[in-house]
C-alpha positions in Angstrom: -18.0 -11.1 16.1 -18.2 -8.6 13.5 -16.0 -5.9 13.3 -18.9 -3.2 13.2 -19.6 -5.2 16.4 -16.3 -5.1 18.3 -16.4 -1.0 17.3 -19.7 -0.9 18.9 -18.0 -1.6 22.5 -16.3 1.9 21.8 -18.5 4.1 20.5 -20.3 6.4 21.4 -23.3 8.0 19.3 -24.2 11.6 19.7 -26.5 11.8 17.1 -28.8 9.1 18.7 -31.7 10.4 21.0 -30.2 8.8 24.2 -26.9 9.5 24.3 -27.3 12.9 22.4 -28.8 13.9 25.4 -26.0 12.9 27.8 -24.9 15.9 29.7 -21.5 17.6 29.6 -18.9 16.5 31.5 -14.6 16.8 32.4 -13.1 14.0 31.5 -13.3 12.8 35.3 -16.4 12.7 35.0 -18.4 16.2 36.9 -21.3 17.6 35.2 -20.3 21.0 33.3 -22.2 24.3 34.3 -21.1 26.5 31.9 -18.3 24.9 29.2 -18.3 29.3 28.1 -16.7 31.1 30.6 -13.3 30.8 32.8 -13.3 31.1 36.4 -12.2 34.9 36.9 -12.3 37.8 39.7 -15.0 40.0 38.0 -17.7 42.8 38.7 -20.3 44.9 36.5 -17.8 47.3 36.0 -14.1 45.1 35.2 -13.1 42.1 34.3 -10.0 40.7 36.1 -7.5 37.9 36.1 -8.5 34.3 35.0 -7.8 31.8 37.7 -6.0 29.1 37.3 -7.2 27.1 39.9 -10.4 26.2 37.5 -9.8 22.9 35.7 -12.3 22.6 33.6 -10.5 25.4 30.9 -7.4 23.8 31.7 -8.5 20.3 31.0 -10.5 21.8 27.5 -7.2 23.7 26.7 -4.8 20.7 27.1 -7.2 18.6 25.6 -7.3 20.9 22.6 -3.2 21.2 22.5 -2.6 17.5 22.7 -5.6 16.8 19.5 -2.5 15.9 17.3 -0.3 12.8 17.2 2.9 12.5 14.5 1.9 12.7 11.7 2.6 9.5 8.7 5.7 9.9 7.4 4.6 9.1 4.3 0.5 8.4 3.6 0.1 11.1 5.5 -3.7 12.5 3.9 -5.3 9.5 3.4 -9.3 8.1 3.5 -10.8 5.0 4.8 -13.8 2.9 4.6 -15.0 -0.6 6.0 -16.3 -3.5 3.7 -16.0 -7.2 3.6 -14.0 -9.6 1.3 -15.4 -12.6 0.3 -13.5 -15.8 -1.4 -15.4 -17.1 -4.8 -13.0 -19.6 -5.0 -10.7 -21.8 -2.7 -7.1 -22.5 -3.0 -6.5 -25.3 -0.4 -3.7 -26.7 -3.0 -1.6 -23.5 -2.3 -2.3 -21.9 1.0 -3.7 -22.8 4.8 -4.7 -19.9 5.1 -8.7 -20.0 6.5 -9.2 -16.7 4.3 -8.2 -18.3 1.5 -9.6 -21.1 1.4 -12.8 -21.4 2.8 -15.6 -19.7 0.8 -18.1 -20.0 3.4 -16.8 -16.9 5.1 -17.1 -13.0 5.0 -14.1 -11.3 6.3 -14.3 -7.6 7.7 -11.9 -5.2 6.3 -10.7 -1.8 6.7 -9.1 -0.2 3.5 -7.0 3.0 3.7 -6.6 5.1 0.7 -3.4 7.8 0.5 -1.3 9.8 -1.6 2.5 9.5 -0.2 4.2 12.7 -0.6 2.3 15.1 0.8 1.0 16.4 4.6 -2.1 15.9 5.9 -3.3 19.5 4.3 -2.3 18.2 0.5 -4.4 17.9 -2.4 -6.0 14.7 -3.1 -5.2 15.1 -7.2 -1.5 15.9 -7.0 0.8 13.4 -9.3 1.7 10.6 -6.6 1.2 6.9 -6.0 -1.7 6.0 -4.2 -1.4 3.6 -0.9 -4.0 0.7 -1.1 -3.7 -0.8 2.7 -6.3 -3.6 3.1 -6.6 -4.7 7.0 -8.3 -8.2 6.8 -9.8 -8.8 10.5 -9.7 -12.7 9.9 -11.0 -15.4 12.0 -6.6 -16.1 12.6 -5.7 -12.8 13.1 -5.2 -9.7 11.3 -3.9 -9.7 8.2 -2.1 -6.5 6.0 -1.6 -6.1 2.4 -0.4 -2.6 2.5 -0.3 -1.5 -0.9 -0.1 0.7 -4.1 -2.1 1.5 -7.0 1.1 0.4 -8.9 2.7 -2.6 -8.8 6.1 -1.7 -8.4 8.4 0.8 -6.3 11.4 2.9 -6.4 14.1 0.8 -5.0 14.7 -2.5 -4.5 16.8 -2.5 -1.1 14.9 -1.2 2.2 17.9 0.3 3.1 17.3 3.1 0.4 14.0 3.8 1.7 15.1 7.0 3.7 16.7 8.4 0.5 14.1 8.1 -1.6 11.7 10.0 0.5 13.6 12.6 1.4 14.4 13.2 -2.1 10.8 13.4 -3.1 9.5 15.2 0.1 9.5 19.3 0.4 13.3 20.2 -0.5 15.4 21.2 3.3 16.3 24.3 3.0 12.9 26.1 2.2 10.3 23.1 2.2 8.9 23.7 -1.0 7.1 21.8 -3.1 4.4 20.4 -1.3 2.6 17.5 -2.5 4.7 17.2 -5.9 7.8 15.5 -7.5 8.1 18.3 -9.9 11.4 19.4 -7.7 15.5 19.3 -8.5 16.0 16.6 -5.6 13.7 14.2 -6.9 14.8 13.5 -9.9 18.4 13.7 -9.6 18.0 10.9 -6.9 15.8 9.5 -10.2 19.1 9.5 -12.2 21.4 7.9 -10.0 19.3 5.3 -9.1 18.7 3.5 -12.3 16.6 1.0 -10.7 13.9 3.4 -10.6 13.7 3.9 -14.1 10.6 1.5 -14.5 8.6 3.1 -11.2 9.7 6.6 -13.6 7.4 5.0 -16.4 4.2 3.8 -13.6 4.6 7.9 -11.8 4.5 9.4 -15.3 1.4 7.7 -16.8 -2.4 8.2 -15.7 -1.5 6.2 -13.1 -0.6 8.8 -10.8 -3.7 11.2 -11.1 -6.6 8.4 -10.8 -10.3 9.6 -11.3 -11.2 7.9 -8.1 -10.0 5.6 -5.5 -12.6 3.5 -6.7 -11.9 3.3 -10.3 -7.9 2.2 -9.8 -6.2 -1.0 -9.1 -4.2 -2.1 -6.0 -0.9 -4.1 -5.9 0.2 -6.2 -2.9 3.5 -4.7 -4.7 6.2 -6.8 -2.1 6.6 -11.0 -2.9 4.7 -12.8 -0.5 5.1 -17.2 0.0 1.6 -19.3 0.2 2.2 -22.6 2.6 0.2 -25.1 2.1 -1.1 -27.6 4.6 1.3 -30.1 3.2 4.0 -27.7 3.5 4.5 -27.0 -0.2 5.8 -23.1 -1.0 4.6 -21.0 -3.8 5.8 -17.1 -4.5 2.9 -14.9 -4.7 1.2 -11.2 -5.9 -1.6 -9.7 -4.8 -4.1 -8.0 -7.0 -7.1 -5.6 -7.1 -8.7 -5.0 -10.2 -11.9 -2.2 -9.8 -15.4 -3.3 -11.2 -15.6 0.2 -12.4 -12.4 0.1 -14.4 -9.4 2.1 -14.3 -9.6 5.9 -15.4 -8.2 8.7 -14.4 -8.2 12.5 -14.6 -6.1 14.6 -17.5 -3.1 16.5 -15.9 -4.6 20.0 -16.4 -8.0 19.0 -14.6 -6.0 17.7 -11.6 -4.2 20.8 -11.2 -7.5 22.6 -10.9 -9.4 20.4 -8.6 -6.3 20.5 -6.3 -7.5 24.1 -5.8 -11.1 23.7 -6.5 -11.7 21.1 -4.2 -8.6 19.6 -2.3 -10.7 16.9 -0.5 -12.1 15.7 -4.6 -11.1 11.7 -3.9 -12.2 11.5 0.0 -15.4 13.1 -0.8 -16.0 11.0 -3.8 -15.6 7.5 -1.8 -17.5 8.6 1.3 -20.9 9.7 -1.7 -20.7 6.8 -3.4 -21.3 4.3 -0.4 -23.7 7.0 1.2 -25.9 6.6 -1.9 -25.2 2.9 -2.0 -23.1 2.4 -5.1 -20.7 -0.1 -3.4 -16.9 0.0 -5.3 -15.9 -3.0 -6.0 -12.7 -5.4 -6.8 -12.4 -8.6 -8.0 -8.9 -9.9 -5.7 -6.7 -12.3 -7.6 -3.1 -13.7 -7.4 -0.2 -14.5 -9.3 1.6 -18.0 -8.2 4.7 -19.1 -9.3 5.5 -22.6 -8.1 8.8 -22.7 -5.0 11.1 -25.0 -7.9 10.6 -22.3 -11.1 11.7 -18.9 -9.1 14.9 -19.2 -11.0 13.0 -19.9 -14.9 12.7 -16.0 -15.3 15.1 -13.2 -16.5 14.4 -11.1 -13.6 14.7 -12.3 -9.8 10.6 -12.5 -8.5 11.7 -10.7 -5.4 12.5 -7.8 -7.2 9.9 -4.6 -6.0 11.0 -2.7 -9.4 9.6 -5.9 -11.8 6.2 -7.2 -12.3 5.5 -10.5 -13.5 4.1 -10.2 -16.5 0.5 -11.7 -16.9 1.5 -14.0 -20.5 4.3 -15.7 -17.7 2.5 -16.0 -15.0 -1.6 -15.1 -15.4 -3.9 -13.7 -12.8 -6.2 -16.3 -11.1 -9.5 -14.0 -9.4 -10.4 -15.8 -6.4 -12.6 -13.2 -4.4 -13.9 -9.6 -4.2 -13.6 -6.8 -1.7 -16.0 -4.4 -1.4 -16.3 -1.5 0.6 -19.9 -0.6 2.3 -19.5 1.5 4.9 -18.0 5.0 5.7 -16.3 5.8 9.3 -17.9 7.4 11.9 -15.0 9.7 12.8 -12.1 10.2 10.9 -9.5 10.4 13.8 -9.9 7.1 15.2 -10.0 5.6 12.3 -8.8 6.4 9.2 -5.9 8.1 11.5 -5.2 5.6 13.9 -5.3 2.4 11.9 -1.9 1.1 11.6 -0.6 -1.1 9.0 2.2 -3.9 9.1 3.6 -5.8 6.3 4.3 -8.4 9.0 0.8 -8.4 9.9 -0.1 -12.3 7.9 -1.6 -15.1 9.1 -0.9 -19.0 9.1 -0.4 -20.3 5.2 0.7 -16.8 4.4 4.6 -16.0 5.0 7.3 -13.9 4.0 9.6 -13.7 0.9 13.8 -12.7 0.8 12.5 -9.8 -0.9 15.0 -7.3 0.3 12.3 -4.2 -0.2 10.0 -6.2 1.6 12.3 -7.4 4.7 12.8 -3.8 5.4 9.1 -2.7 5.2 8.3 -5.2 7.8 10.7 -3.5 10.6 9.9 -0.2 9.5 6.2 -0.2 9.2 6.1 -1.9 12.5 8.6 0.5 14.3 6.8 3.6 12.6 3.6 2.6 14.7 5.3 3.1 17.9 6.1 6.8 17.3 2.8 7.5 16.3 0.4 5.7 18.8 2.8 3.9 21.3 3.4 0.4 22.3 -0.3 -0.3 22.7 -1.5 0.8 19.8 -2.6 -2.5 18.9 -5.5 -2.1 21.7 -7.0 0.2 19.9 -10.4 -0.4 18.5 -9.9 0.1 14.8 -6.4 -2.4 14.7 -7.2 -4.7 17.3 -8.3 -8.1 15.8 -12.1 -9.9 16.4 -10.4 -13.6 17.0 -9.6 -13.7 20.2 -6.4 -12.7 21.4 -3.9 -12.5 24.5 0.0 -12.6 25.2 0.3 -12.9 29.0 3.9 -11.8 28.5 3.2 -8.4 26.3 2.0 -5.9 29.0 1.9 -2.5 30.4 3.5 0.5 28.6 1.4 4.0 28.2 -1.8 4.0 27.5 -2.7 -0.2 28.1 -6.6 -0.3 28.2 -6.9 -4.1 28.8 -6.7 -5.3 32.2 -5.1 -8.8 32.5 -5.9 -10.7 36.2 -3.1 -13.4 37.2 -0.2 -14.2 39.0 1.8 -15.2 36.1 3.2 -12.7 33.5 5.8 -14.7 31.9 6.3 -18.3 29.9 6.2 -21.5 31.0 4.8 -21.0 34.2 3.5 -23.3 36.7 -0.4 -22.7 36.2 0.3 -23.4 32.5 -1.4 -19.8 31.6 -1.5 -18.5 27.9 0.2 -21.3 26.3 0.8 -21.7 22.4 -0.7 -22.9 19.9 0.8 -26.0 17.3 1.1 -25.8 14.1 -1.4 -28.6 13.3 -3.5 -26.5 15.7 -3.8 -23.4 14.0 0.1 -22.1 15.4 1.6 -19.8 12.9 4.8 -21.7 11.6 7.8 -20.2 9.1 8.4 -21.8 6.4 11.6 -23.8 6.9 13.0 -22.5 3.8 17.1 -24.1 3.4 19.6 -20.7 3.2 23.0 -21.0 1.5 25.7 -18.2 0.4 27.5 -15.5 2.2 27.6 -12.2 4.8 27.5 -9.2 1.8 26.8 -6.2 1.0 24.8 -6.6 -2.3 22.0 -8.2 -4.0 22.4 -11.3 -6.6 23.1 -10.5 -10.9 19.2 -10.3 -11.6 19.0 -7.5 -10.1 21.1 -5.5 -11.5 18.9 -4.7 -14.9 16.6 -2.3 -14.8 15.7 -0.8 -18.4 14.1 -3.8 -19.9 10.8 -3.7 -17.8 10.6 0.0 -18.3 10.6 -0.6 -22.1 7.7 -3.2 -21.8 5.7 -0.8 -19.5 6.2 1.8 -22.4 5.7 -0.3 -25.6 2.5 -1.2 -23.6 0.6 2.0 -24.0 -1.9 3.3 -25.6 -0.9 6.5 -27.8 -2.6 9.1 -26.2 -1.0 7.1 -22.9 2.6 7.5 -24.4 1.7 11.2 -25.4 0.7 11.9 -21.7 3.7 10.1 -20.6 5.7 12.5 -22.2 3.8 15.5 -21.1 4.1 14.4 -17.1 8.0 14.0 -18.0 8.1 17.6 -19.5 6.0 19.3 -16.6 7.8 17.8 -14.1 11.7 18.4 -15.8 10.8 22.3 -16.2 10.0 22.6 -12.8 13.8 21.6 -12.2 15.9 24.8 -12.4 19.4 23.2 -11.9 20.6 22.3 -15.8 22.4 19.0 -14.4 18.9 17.8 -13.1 16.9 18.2 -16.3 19.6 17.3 -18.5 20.6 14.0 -17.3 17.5 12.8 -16.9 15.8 13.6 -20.4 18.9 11.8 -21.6 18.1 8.9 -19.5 14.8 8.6 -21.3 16.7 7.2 -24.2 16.9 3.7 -23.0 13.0 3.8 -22.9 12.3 5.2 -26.0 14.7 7.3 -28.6 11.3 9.6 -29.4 10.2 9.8 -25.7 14.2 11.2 -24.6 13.8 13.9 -28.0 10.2 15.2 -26.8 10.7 15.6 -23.5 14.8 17.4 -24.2 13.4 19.7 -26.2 10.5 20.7 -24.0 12.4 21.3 -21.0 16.1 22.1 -22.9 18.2 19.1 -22.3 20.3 17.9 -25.0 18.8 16.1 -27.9 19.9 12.3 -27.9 20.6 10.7 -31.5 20.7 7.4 -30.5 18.8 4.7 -28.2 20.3 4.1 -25.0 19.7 0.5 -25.2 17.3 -1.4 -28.2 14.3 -1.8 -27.9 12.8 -5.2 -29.5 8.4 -3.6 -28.8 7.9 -5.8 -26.4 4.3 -5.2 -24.8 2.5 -6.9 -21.8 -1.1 -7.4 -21.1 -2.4 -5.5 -18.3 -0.2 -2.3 -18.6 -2.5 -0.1 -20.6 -5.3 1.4 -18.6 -7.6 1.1 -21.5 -7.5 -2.6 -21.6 -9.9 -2.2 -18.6 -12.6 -0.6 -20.2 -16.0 -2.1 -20.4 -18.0 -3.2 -23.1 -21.0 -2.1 -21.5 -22.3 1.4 -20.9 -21.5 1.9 -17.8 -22.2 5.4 -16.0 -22.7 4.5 -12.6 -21.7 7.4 -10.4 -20.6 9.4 -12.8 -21.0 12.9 -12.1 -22.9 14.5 -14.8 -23.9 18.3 -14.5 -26.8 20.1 -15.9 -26.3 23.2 -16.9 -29.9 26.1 -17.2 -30.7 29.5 -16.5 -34.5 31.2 -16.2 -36.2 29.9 -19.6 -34.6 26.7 -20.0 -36.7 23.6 -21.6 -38.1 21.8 -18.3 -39.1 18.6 -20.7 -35.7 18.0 -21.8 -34.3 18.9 -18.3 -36.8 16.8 -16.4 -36.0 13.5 -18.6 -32.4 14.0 -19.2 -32.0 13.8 -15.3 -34.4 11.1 -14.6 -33.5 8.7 -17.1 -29.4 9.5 -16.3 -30.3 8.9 -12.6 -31.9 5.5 -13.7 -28.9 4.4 -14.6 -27.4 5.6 -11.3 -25.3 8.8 -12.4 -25.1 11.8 -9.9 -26.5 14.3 -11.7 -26.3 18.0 -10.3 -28.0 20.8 -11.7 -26.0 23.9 -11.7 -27.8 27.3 -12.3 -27.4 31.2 -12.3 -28.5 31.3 -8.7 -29.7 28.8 -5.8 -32.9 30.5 -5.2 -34.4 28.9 -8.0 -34.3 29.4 -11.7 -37.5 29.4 -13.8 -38.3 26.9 -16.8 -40.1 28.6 -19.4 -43.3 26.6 -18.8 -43.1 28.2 -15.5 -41.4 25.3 -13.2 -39.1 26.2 -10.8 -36.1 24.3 -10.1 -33.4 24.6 -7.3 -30.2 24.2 -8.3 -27.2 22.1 -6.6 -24.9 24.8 -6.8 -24.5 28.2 -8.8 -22.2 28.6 -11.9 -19.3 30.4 -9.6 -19.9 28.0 -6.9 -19.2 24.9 -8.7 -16.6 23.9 -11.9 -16.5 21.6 -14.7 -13.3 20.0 -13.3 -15.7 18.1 -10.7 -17.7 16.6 -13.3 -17.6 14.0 -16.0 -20.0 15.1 -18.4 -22.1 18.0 -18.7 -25.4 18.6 -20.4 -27.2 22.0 -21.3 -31.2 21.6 -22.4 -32.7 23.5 -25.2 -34.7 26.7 -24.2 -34.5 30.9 -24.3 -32.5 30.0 -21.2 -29.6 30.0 -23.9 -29.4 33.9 -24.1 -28.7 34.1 -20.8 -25.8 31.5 -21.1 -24.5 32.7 -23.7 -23.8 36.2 -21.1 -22.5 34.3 -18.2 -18.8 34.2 -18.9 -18.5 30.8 -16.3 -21.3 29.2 -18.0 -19.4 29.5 -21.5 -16.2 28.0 -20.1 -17.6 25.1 -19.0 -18.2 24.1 -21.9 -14.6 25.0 -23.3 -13.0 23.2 -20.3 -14.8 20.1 -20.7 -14.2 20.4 -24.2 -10.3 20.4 -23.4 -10.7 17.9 -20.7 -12.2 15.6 -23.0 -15.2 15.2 -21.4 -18.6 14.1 -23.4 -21.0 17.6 -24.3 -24.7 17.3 -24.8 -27.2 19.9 -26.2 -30.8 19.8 -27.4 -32.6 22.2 -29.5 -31.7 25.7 -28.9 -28.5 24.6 -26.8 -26.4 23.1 -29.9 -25.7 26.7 -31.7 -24.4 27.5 -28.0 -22.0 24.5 -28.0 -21.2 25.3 -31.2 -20.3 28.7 -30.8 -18.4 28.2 -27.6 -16.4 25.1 -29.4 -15.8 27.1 -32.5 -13.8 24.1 -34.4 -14.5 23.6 -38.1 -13.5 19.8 -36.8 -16.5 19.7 -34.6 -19.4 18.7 -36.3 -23.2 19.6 -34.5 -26.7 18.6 -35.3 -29.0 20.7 -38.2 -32.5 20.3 -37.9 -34.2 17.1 -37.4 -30.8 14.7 -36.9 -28.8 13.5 -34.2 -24.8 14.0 -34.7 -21.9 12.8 -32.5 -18.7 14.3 -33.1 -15.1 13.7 -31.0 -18.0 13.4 -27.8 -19.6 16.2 -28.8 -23.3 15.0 -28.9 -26.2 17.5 -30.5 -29.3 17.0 -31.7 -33.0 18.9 -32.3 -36.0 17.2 -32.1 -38.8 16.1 -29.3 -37.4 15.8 -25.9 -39.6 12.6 -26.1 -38.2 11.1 -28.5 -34.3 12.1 -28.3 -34.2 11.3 -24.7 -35.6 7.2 -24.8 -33.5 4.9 -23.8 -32.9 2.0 -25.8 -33.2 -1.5 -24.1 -29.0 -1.9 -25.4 -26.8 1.1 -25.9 -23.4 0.5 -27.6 -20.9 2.1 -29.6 -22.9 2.0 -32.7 -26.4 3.7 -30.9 -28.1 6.0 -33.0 -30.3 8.0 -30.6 -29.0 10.8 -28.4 -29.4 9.8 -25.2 -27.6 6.2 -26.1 -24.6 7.9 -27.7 -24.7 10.7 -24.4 -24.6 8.0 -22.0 -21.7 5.8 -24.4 -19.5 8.7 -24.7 -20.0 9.1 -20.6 -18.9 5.3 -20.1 -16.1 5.8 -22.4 -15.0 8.4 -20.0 -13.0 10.7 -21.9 -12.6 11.3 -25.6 -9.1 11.0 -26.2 -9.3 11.3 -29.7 -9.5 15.0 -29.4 -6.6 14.9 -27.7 -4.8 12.6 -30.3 -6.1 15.1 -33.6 -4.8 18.1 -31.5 -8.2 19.5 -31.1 -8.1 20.3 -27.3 -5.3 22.1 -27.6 -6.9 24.6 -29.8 -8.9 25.0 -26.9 -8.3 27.7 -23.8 -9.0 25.2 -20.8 
């Protein structure tokens, strides 16, 4: 059975023709007269007291007060879709594991997306990890790989779990700031926990404010064991990697979309399926053999270390791929529940001491939340078959269970287990040796030489925005102590990192490295190692911009020829009752100039035309293309349009097309010539295209151009 399937047994569809038409009833089941009005004493001339003998207000009313359950403690805004994950390749030599080793299948999933700090009413684009929770519904059971977009964490002991979140969530005494780590308690739990000094490095970089859940990895994060069927252990990680590659937005963009449009990530998953553009990622693992744990200068059941790819390399194995959205958000995306100790036989647990704790807490957290039975419900409940004669009753239990018997062994022989050689789930029998303490072994007591490698790793304009998050985030700290430490801190990172980021916020200048740093770098690290060759603009979200007069050529084959490559492209106008080309075509716009924002876009292109004289009045229509100058997003303009770039730009550095040439300039495209001609695709576009449509669409699958950022041209710029 399918998952789609098992949902089907629940669900009820009142958009359909039949069951739209069912009529109203209570809950108990009596047809509804009028759902409008309470049962009152009433004439013509006054109305008098409700009654409250009438239950069908009371029932709506209680209904309505009882809508909410606790909300996540952390991952509390989060977004879902379903999908499937298939294995390309089959690792019988490491695992029993059915989903991971035979290719012939296609598992249903169910992928939750989340920031962590935050309340259900956060921003999408705040500066936060991202959950990645993967529910496999496997032909053994369900299996959990709850996740982040970053491979690491915080703390290495569960036992420090409580602290860390209440040092980054909303401070006590006036619960402020919502959605942000930009507060005094954070980071002076950041200082005296040096082991979080490499998660510091992950939170800081691009990392944190991804353009899409789509377009950013996912990390299994915790140490997991792979049993095979001869009863041989290997450690493992879990990996993600995104088809799309991994981009994200610049800080000053995701501040604005978090007012612009809160709901920016959810929105852009649930579009992207709806029009068909599947995201994908290719699932691989990191193995390290039971008899080398010890070869490496960090303990593998660390949460705060990776294992770097030249130790240990990334075999991909599968893909998941998410193709559907829900069909209601409550009992879904809401009421799916997560366990770390949610694996299945040939997949088992690690001593990782983070992890040990995430299996009792993620398990107990689900009882607050939905009760003992929250299993049952549709969305966790598995599509093997299952039953535990002994696990029964409690509120809300939906399956009936007929018997005699509710215990084991019993004498009818009811519900009885399964072997091991059967399919039985069976721990590891790993051999344990040392003593009762309070305290984790030598290895893990480093914890600067990882965050070095993460930093050494970087790109520049990485490192540069590294140190920006750092300043943002340290000025929003008003108690000295707080800002102070922690800039210093920063000097067994990097000497120029620690002097940027004191003076910015007014700590006190360090002169000398906290600790030597030999430039060790690690493949993987930089987000830019992920870009494609190709020119790839799927779904990217390019806007036109035109007013009455604009060139309807150059509009019509800009769009169609983006579209074939399967951008969104929106047209955004001076109003949506249509605007006027000047060969007398009249278009409708998506949205009008004060409606809609460059923020919410990736590129933008304006068409030639007298439209410009208009533009060049409509203050919002100018700034767009300042802000996505400053945002480092790739500008387009034909004809008429490039003087308006130009003048909006206003930067000698800038360079823009005379008559009768094509020019590229930091993303800056311009040209004049025949729509026809300017806007034909060549059969290959690459860095070195010549025409303007190929270097348009090359500069939008670069995704920004950070070089503007790196000559200090953006921040001539008012974004």
């Amino acid at each position: 059975m399918s998952k789609q399937e098992d949902l089907a047994r629940d669900t009820v569809d009142l958009s359909g023709e039949s069951q739209g038409k069912l009529p109203m009833t209570t809950d108990y089941g009596i047809k509804i007269a009028d759902p409008d009005h309470w049962l009152r004493v009433a004439d013509a001339k006054r109305t008098g007291p409700s009654l409250l003998e009438d239950p069908i207000p009371r029932e709506k009313i209680m209904r309505f007060d009882h809508e909410r359950i606790p909300e996540r403690v952390v991952h509390a805004r989060g977004a879902g879709a379903f999908g499937t994950f298939t294995l390309h390749k089959a690792i019988p030599e490491l695992t029993a594991a059915g989903v991971l080793t035979d290719t012939s299948r296609e598992t249903p999933v169910f992928v939750r997306f989340s920031t962590v700090q935050g309340s259900k009413g956060s921003a999408d684009t705040v500066r936060d990890v991202r959950g990645f929770a993967v529910k496999m519904y496997t032909a053994e059971g369900n299996w959990d790989i709850v996740g982040n977009n970053m491979p690491v964490f915080f703390i290495q002991d569960a036992i420090k779990f409580p602290d860390v979140i209440h040092a980054v969530k909303p401070e006590p005494h006036n619960e402020i700031p919502q959605g942000q780590s930009a507060h005094n308690n954070f980071w002076d739990f950041q200082y005296l926990h040096p082991e979080t000094t490499h998660m510091q490095q992950w939170v800081m970089s691009d990392r944190a404010i991804p353009r899409s859940y789509r377009m950013m990895q996912g990390f299994g994060v915790n140490t997991f064991c792979l049993v095979n069927a001869q009863g041989q252990r290997h450690y493992v990680k879990f990996h993600f990697t995104p088809e799309l590659g991994v981009h994200s937005l610049v800080w000053d963009e995701a501040l604005k979309i978090a007012g612009q449009d809160p709901d920016f990530h959810r929105k852009d998953l649930m579009d992207a399926i709806d029009a068909g553009q599947y995201p994908r990622w290719r699932f691989g693992i990191q193995v390290i053999p039971e008899e080398k744990m010890d070869d490496f200068e960090f303990d593998i059941e660390d949460a705060t270390k990776i294992w770097p790819e030249e130790l240990v390399p990334i075999q991909y194995i599968g893909q998941l791929e998410l193709n559907r959205n829900i069909d209601e958000y409550f009992t879904q995306t809401e009421q799916v529940a997560f366990c770390t100790s949610h694996i299945v036989p040939g997949i088992d647990f690690s001593n990782d001491p983070l992890l040990q704790g995430r299996n009792f807490s993620y398990f107990d957290t689900q009882l607050s939340r939905l009760g003992p039975n929250w299993e049952e419900l549709p969305i966790n409940r598995p599509v093997c078959p299952y039953m535990n004669l002994v696990n029964r009753d409690g509120a809300m239990k939906h399956r009936i269970t007929k018997g005699k018997v509710n215990y084991w062994p019993n004498r009818y022989s009811t519900n009885p287990p399964t072997a091991p050689d059967q399919g039985g789930f069976a721990t590891y029998p790993e051999k344990q040796q040392g003593v009762k303490t309070r305290g984790l072994s030598d290895k893990f007591k480093e914890h600067f030489n990882q965050a070095q490698l993460f930093y050494n790793s970087l790109s520049p304009i990485e490192k540069q925005h590294v140190a920006k998050a750092f300043s943002f985030e340290l000025d929003h700290c008003d108690e000295e102590i707080v800002y102070k430490r922690l800039s210093q801190r920063l000097a067994v990172v990097d000497l120029e990192l620690a002097k940027t980021v004191a003076k910015n916020v007014g700590g006190d200048t360090p002169t000398e490295a906290g600790k030597p740093n030999e430039g060790k770098t690690s493949k993987g690290l930089s987000q830019l190692e992920y870009l494609s060759d190709d020119a790839q603009i799927a779904t990217r979200r390019i806007a036109i911009l035109i007013a009455d007069g604009f060139d309807y050529d150059s509009y019509m084959k800009m769009k169609e020829a983006l579209q074939k490559q399967n951008a969104f492209v929106f047209t955004i106008g001076t109003q949506r009752q249509g605007v006027t080309a000047e060969s007398g075509e009249t278009v409708v716009p998506d949205h009008h100039f004060p409606g809609m924002r460059s923020t919410l876009f990736d590129a933008v292109f304006v068409p030639g035309g007298k439209h410009i004289a208009a533009l060049a009045k409509n203050g919002i229509a100018k700034y767009w293309i300042t802000e996505s100058f400053a945002h480092l997003k790739p500008i387009a303009g034909l004809n008429e349009a490039v003087d308006f770039i130009r003048k909006q730009i206003n930067l000698d550095a800038v360079k823009h097309a005379s008559s009768g040439e094509v020019v590229e300039s930091y993303g800056v495209v311009t040209g004049h010539g025949s729509p026809a001609e300017l806007l034909q695709p060549s059969s290959k576009i690459g860095k070195d295209s010549k025409g303007f449509l190929d270097r348009f669409v090359w500069q939008i699958s670069r995704h920004r151009n950070w070089q503007r950022e790196l000559d200090g041209l953006a921040d001539e710029i008012a974004a």
